[in-house]
Backbone bond lengths (Angstrom), bond angles and torsions (degrees), N, CA, C in turn:
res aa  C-N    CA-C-N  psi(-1)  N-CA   C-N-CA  omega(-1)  CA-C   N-CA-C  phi
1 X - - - 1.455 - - 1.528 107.70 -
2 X 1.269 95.11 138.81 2.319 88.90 -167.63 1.334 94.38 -103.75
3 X 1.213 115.39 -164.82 1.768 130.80 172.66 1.381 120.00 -72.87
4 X 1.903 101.98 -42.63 1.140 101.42 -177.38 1.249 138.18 -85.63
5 X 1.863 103.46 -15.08 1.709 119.59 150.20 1.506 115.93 -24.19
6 X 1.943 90.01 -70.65 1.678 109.42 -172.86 1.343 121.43 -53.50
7 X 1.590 115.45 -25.74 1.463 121.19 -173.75 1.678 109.64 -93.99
8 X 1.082 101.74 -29.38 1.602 106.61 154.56 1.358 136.68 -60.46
9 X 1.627 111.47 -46.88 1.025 112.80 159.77 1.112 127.45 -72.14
10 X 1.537 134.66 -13.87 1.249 141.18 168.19 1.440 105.90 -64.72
11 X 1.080 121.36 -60.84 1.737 124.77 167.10 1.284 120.35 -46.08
12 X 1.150 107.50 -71.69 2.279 101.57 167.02 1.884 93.65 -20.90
13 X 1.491 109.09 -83.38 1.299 116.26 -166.18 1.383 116.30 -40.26
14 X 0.832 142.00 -15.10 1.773 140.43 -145.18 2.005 78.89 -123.46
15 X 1.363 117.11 -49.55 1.238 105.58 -176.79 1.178 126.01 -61.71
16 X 1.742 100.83 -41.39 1.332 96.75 172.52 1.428 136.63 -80.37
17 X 1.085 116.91 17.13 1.307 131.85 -167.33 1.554 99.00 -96.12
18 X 1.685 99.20 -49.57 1.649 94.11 176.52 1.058 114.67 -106.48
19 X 1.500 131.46 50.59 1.321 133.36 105.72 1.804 125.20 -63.05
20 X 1.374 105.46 -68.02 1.241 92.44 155.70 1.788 138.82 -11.35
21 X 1.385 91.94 -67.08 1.386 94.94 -169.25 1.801 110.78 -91.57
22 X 1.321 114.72 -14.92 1.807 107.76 152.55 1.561 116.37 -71.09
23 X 1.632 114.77 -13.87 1.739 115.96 174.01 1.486 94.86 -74.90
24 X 1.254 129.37 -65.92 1.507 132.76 169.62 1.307 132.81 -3.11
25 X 1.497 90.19 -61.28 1.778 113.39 -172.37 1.114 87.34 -81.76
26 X 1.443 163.59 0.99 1.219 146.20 144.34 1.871 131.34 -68.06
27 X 1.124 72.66 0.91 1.970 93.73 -162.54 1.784 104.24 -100.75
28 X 1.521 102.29 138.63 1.708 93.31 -172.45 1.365 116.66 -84.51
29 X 0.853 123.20 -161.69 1.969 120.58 165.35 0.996 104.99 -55.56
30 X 1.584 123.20 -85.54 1.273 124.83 175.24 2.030 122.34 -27.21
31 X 0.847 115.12 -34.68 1.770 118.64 -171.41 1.874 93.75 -85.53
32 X 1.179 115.63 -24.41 1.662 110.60 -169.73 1.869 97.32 -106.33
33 X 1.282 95.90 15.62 1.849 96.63 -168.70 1.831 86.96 -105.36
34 X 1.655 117.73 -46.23 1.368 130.80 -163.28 1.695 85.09 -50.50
């Protein structure tokens, strides 16, 4: 496993996370309560 795997995959992850959480902030009380 090299550095630049790990630093890649660290980036995918970090991106996808804030996708996630800009889908989120679209969601009302009720939709983040379900």
């Amino acid at each position: 496993m090299t550095v630049n795997f790990l630093e890649r995959f660290f980036e995918h992850n970090h991106w996808a996370n804030l996708q996630i959480i800009q889908a989120c902030m679209a969601l009302s009380d009720e939709q983040l309560d379900a």
